[in-house]
C-alpha positions, 0 to 999 in steps of 0.5 A: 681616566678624565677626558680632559683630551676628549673634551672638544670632539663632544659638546660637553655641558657642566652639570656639577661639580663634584669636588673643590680643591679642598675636598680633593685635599682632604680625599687624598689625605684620607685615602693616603691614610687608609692607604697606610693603615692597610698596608702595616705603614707603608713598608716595602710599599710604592706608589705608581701613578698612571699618566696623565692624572694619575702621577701627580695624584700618585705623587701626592699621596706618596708625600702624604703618606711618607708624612705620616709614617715618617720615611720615604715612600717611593712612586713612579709613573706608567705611560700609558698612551691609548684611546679611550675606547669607551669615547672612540673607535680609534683603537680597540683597547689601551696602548702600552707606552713606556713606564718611569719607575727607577727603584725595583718593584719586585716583591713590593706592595704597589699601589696603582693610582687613577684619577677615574676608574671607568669600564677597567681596560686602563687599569688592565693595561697599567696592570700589565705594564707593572708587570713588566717591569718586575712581579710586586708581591701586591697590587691594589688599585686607589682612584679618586672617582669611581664611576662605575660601568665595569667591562672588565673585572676590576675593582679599586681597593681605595676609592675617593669619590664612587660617582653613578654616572649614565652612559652620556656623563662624563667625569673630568679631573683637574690638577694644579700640575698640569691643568693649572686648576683644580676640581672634579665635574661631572658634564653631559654630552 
């Protein structure tokens, strides 16, 4: 998850930029196709973005991907509210909110959408939130930047960017749909 939020409680510093609006336009694409090819063309398959950063990705791949295959491919949305516990001790893990997923998830193929795939505690909340809402026959997990630093078992089956990072980087995500801008830095506290 990017730490847009967490961003003023750290004096964070730019060291890179690790994509532009068109190299995140041609990850997604690329992604979205793998994502088809992988799953016999995207039937009974969703996308499910994890908010914030998550949804419009999600979104976007589910346009893609209903582009290339010629049909509508659906995507919803969880809520996840929690405290990044690798950046706070404000909570010892993520905080299940409420999801926005209006079509029936049983039995399909989900794909689970993140901007940054960090220590898997997001992940493992999203995964159980899917749950509730139905069991899908298969979930795989596309994020746009791996950065490593695993806690938790989890990998991503689809990933845009694998980024090393050290303990004091941070990676922060950007989206037209709610930043207003687009690109992915790499900053250092």
């Amino acid at each position: 998850m990017s730490s847009g939020s967490t961003a003023h409680k750290f004096q964070l510093r730019e060291k890179a930029q690790l994509m532009s609006t068109p190299e995140m336009d041609r990850t997604l694409a690329r992604l979205a196709h793998e994502i088809v090819e992988k799953n016999s063309g995207g039937e009974d398959m969703a996308f499910v973005g994890i908010r914030r950063r998550g949804v419009p990705l999600a979104e976007r791949l589910g346009r893609m991907a209903s582009r290339i295959e010629n049909k509508h491919i659906r995507v919803g949305a969880l809520d996840i509210t929690f405290y990044r516990d690798d950046l706070s001790t404000l909570a010892p893990r993520p905080l299940v909110k409420q999801s926005n997923i209006d079509f029936e998830i049983e039995g399909k193929r989900i794909i689970l959408v993140d901007d940054v795939l960090f220590t898997g505690r997001t992940i493992r909340a999203a995964i159980e939130a899917l749950f509730l809402c139905g069991r899908p026959a298969r979930v795989q997990l596309c994020v746009l930047i791996d950065r490593g630093h695993r806690e938790l078992p989890i990998e991503a089956a689809y990933v845009g960017r694998a980024v090393p990072t050290t303990m004091r980087e941070v990676i922060e995500v950007k989206v037209n749909e709610i930043d207003g801008i687009e690109k992915v830095l790499l900053l250092e506290k």
